[in-house]
N, C-alpha and C positions, 0 to 999 in steps of 0.2 A: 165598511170603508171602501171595498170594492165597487159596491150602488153609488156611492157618494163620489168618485175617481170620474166611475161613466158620465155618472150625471153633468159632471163638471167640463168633460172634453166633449160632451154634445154639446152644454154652452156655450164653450170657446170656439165650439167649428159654429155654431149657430151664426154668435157674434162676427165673427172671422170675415165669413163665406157670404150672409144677409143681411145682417141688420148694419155692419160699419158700411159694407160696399157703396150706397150712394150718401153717404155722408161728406159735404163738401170740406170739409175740413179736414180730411186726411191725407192731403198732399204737405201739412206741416209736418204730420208725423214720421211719413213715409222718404223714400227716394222719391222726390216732387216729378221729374222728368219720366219715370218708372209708371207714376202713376197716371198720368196724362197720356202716356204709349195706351198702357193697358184700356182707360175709360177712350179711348179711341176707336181701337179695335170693339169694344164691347157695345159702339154704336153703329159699326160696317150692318148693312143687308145682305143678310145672310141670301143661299150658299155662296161661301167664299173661302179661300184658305189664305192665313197672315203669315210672312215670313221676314223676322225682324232679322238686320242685319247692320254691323258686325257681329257675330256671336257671342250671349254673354252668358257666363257662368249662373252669375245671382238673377232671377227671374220669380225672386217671391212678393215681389212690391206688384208689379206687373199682372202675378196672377191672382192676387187681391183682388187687384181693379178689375178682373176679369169672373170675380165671385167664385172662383177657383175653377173653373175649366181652362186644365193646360193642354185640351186639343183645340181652341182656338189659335193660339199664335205657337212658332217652334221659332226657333232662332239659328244663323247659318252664317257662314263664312263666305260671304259671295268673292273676298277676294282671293281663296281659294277654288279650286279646281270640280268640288262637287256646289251642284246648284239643284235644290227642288225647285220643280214645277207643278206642284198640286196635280189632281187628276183630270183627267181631259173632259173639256168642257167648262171648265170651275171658271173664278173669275179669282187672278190671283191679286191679291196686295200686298208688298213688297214692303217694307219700310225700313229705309237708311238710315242708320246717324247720318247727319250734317256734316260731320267732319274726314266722312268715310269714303275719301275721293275715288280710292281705286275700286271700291264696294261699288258706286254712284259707276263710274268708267262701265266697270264689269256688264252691269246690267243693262244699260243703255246699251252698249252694244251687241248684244245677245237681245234683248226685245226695241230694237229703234220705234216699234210701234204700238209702245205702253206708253201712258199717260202719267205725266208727272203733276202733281198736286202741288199746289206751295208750300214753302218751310210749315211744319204741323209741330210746334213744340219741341224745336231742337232733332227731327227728324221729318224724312221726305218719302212720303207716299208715290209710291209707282203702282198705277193696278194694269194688268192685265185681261183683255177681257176674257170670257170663256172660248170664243170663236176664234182667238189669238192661234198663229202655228207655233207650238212649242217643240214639237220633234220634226227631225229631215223625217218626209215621204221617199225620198229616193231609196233608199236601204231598209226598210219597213221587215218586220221580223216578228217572231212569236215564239218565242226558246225559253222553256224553263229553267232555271239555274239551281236546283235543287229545292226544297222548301219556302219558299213564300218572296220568292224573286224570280221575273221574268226578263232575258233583255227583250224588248220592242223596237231598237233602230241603233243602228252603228252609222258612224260615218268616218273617213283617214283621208288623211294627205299627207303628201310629203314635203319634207323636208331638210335642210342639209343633215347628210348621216343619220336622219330618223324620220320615223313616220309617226306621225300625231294621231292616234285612234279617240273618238269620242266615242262612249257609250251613253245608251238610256234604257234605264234601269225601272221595270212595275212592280209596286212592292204589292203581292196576291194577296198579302193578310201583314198583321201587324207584326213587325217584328223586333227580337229583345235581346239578341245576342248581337256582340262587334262581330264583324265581319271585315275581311280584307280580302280588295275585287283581286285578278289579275289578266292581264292580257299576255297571250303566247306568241310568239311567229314559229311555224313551223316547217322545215324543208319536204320537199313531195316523199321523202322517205321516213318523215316523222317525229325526224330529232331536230330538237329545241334550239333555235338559233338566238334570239331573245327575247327577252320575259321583263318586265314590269309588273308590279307587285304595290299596292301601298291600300292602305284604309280611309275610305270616303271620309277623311277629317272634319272638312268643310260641314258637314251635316254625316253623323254616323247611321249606322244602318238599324242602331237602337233604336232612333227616331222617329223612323220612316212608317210609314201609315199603310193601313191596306188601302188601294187603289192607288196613290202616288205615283209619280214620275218623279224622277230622280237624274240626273244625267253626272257624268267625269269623264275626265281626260286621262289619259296616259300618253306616252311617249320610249317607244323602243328604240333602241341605239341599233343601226343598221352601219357602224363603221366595220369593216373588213366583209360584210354579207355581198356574196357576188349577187348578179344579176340571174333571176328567174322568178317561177312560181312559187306562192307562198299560201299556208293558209294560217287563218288568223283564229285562236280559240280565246274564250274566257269561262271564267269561274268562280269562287268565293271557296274562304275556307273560315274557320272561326278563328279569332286572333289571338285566344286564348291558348287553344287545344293544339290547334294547326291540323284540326281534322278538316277533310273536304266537307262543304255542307253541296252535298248532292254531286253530280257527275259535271265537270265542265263540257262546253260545245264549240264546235266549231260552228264559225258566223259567218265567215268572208275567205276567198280567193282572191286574192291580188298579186298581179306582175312587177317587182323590181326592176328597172332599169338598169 
């Protein structure tokens, strides 16, 4: 019974995975628009990394079409606050729902000089090419953040009662636990003036790939912080445990007004 169980689930992944995949008939079966995303992706020139967005839960029609490799395409929240950027050099392909205006906003204005493809079946291809600037040079860095995260480039500005910190996040190796970043502000004597804390939603840290770039935002509340020197730390911890994963660091000095 056991022989005959195996037998049976290596026909089904057989079927599944190779022989239905380029059968044209199985957008009757399937989610029709799932599977026209996926046989999309599944004819890009490689290397490339796909980043479908809004983010969706059910992605098994998709990775049909895709003969089951779900490290081709991940899916993200572009109209939230965390945004991959594949690894440097890659050529990214982005793909919109149609109907995902602040998603479409977002990304345009963070790459104004990606290419936008025509409507592709109820979604909108943006690719980016490899040679594209996807991190600030100005604040360039190399900080490890415990196990299998690096930050590579900060950049802040201010704003009324707070300062806007971006970070950009290299993921060293692949990684399987949630994590939640957080950004410090610190006084020259060390105590914590304020903190921002939340979990890369938009695209969690489950996802994230070795080699990736990664980038989020935060936003520290500077109402009653007087004017002077500051420095800025971050870190991660597990969202589970609330253990630290590794030592946080200090990135940046910067002057309050």
């Amino acid at each position: 019974l056991i022989t005959l169980l195996a037998a049976s689930g290596l026909w089904t992944g057989i079927d599944y995975f190779v022989r239905y995949t380029d059968q044209p008939g199985l957008p009757e079966a399937f989610a029709e628009r799932d599977w026209l995303l996926g046989r999309y992706v599944a004819g890009l020139t490689p290397p490339f990394r796909a980043y479908l967005t809004p983010a969706q839960a059910e992605m098994a029609t998709i990775y049909f079409a895709l003969g089951g490799d779900q490290d081709l395409l991940h899916s993200f929240d572009a109209a939230m606050t965390t945004v991959p950027l594949g690894a440097p050099g890659e050529v990214l392909v982005y793909l919109v729902a149609a109907e995902a205006l602040a998603a479409r906003e977002s990304l345009f204005e963070r790459f104004p000089e990606s290419s936008i493809n025509p409507l592709e079946d109820g979604f909108i291809p943006y690719t980016l090419l490899g040679s594209a600037e996807r991190i600030p040079t100005a604040n360039l860095t190399d900080l490890p953040l415990g196990e299998g995260i690096s930050l590579v480039a900060w950049d802040t500005a201010l704003a009324a009662a707070a300062l806007n910190v971006e970070l950009y996040w290299q993921a060293t190796m692949s990684l399987t636990q949630p994590a939640t970043a957080y950004v410090q502000l610190l006084a020259a004597d060390g105590a914590l003036v304020a903190q921002h804390d939340h979990i890369p939603a938009g695209y969690p840290t489950q996802l994230w790939r070795a080699g990736e770039l990664v980038t989020d935002q935060f936003v520290l509340d500077l109402r009653g912080v007087p004017a002077g020197v500051y420095t800025l730390r971050t870190g991660f911890y597990d969202s589970e445990t609330q253990q630290p994963l590794g030592d946080g660091v200090e990135f940046a000095r910067i002057t309050l007004p």
